[in-house]
C-alpha positions in Angstrom: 159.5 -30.4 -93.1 161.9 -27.6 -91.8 163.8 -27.6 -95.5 160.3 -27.3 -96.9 159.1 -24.2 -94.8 162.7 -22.7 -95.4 161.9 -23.3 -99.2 158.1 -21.6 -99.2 159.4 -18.7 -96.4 162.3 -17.7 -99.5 159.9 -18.4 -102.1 157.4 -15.6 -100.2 160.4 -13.5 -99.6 161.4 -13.3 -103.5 158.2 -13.1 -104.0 157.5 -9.8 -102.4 160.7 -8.4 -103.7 159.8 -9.4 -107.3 156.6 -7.5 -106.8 158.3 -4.4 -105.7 161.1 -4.2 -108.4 159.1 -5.1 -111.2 157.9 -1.4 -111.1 159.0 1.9 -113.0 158.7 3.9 -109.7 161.5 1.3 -108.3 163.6 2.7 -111.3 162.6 6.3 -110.6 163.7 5.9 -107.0 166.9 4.2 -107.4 167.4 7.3 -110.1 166.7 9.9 -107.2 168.5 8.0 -104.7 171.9 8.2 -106.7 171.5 11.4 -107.7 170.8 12.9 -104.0 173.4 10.9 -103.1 176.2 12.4 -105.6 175.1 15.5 -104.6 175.4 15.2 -100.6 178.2 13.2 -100.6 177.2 11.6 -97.1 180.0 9.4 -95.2 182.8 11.3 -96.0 182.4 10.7 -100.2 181.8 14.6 -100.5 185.7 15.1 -99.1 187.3 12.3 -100.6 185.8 12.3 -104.0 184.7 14.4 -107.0 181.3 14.4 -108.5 182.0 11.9 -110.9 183.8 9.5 -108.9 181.0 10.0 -106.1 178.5 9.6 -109.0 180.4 6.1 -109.9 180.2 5.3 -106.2 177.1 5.4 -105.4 175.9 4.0 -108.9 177.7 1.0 -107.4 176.5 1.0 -104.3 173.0 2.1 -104.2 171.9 -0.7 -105.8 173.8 -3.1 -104.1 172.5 -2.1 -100.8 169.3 -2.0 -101.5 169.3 -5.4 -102.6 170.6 -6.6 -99.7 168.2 -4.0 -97.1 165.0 -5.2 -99.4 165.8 -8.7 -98.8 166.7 -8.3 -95.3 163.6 -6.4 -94.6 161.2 -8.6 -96.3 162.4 -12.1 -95.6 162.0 -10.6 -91.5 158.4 -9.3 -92.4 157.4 -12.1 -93.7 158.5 -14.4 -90.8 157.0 -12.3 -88.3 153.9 -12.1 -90.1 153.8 -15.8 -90.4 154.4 -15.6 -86.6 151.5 -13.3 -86.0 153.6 -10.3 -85.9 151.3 -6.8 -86.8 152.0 -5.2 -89.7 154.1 -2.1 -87.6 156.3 -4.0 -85.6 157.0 -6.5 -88.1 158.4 -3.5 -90.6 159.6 -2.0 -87.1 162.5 -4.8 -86.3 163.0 -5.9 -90.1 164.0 -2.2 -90.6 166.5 -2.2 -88.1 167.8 -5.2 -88.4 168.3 -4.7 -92.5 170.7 -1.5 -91.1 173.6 -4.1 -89.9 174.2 -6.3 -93.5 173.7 -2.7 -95.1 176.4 -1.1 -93.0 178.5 -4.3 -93.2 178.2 -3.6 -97.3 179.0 -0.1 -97.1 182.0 -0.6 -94.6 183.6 -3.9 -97.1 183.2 -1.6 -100.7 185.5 1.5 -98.4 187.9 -1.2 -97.0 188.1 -2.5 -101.3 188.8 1.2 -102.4 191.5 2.1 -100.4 193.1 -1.5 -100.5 192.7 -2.2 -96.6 194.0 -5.2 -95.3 193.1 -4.4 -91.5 189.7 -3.6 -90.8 189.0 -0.7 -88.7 186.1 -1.9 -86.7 185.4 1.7 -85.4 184.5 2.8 -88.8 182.2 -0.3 -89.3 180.0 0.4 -85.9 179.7 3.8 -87.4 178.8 2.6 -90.7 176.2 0.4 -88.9 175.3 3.2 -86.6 174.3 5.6 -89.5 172.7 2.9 -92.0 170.2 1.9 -88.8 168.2 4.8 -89.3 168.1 4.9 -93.1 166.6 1.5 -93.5 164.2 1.9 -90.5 163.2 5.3 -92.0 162.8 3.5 -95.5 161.1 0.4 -94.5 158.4 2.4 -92.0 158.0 4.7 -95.2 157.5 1.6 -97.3 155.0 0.5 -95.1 152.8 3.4 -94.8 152.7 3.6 -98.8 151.6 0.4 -99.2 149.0 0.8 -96.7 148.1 3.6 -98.6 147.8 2.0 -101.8 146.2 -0.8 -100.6 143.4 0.6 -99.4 143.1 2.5 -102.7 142.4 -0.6 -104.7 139.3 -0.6 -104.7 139.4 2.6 -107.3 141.2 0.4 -110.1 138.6 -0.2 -112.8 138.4 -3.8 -114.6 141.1 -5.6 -115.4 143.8 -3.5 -114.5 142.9 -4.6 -110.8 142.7 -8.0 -111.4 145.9 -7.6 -113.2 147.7 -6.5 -109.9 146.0 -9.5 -108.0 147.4 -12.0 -110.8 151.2 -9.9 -110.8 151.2 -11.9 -107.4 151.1 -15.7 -108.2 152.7 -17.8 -110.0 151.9 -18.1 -113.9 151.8 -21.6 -113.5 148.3 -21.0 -111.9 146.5 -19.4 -114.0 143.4 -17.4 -113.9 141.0 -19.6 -113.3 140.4 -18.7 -109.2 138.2 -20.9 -107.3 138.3 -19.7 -104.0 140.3 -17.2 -101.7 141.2 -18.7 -98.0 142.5 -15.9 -95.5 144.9 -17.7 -92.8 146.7 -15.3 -90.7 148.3 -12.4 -92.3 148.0 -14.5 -95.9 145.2 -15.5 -98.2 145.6 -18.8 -99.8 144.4 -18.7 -103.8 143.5 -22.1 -104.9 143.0 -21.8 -109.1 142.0 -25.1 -110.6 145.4 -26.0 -111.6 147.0 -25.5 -107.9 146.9 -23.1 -104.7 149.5 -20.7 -103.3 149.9 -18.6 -100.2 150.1 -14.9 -100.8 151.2 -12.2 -98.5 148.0 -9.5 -98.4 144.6 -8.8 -96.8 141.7 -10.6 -97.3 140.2 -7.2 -98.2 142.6 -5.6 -100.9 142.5 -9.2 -102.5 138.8 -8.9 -103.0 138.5 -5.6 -103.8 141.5 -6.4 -106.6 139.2 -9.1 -107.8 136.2 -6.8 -108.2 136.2 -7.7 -111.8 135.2 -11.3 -111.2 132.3 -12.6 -110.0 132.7 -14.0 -106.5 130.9 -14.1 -103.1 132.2 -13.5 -100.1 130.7 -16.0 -97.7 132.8 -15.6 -94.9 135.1 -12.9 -93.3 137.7 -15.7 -94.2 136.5 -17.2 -97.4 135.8 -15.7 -100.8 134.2 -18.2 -104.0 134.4 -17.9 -107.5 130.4 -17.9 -108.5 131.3 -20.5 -111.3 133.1 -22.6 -109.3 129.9 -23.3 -106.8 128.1 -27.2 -107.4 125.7 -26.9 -104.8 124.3 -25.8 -101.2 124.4 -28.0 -98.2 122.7 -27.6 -95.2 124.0 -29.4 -92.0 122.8 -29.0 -88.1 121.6 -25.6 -89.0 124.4 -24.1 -91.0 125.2 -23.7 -94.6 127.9 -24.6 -96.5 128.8 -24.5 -100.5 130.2 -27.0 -102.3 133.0 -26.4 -105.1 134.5 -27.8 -108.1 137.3 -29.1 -106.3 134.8 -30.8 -103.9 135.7 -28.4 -100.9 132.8 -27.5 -98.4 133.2 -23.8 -97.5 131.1 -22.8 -94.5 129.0 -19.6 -94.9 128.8 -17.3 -92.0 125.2 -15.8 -90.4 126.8 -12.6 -91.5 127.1 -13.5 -95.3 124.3 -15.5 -95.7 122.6 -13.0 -97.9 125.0 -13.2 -100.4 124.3 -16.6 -101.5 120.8 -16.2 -102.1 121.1 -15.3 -105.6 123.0 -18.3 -106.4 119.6 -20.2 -105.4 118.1 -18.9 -109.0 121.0 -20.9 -110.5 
């Protein structure tokens, strides 16, 4: 069981990253990054290199580090959010803590260039002391953009929204959605040829499917209008049926929304 969770909390974790690189602004970035980074010259490059040698350097590195910060960052995210963790402090500590492994990086590729045999372990807390700040900056960025664009999603026409809900599972699911689950800080997206955990609000993953027709029936569940067999009544309260023979309780709240489905 532990292996297992280890397997779906990577899984989540590559997920998110694969999201985020497969992405021309990621390219643009990286771009800038090496470019301001040639030009600054920050820990000590600017002294002990010229620009093309500090433009090889950090061609090298920035890349490098950034792997290592994005997966740091969002394999910690992801735990805490699994945890319960808000949205804040979760980017808060995973920013920090993505500081030391960069640090580490950047401290190993000076000890390879000037063929050091004895590490200098003053140099690597300042390494670590000055990469801290960078990947909390970053990742607290990050997270305020995404909010940002999140809550923008509703804007996306047709299928180019949908398209960004669908960038998030796996192909092996398809498009055929039967119902969206919220649990926690994920919503669980059960297609007729599986279900997956994704890491979003039950909100932006409603709004992305604007383009389909669906009901939201309860602050935690969202049904594909196809997908409902029948209405069942039980003590009072109301509940729909699916194709995959799951009962999904509609809320006081939502009951108007399933009163067109009556006229089916």
């Amino acid at each position: 069981m532990i292996k297992n969770a280890s397997n779906n909390l990577l899984h989540l974790t590559l997920r998110e990253m694969q999201s985020g690189f497969l992405n021309i602004k990621f390219v643009i970035c990286m771009i800038a990054a090496v470019t301001i980074l040639t030009i600054a010259g920050p820990f000590g490059t600017l002294r002990s290199f010229n620009i093309l040698e500090r433009f090889a350097y950090w061609l090298i590195l920035t890349p490098i580090t950034f792997l290592i910060a994005s997966f740091c960052a969002t394999f910690i995210v992801v735990y805490l959010s699994k945890l319960g963790s808000g949205k804040w402090l979760s980017h808060g500590i995973a920013g920090i803590a993505a500081g030391i492994p960069v640090g580490i990086s950047v401290w190993a590729f000076h000890l390879l260039l000037n063929n050091q045999i004895a590490p200098d372990w003053n140099f690597l807390s300042t390494m670590i002391s000055n990469t801290i700040p960078i990947t909390f900056a970053i990742t607290m960025a990050y997270a305020s953009l995404s909010q940002n664009n999140t809550s923008s999603v509703a804007n996306v026409k047709g299928s180019k929204s949908s398209d960004l809900f669908f960038n998030r599972l796996s192909k092996k699911l398809g498009r055929d959605i039967i119902s969206l689950n919220a649990q926690d800080h994920y919503v669980e997206v059960r297609t007729t040829l599986g279900s997956e955990l994704i890491l979003m609000r039950m909100n932006d993953a409603i709004a992305e499917l604007s383009d389909h027709e669906g009901l939201q029936i309860h602050r935690s569940w969202w049904v594909a209008r196809k997908h409902v067999v029948k209405i069942l009544s039980r003590d009072g309260k109301k509940f729909l049926q699916l194709t995959n023979k799951t009962r999904v309780p509609v809320s006081r709240s939502f009951s108007k929304n399933i009163q067109s489905l009556t006229q089916k």
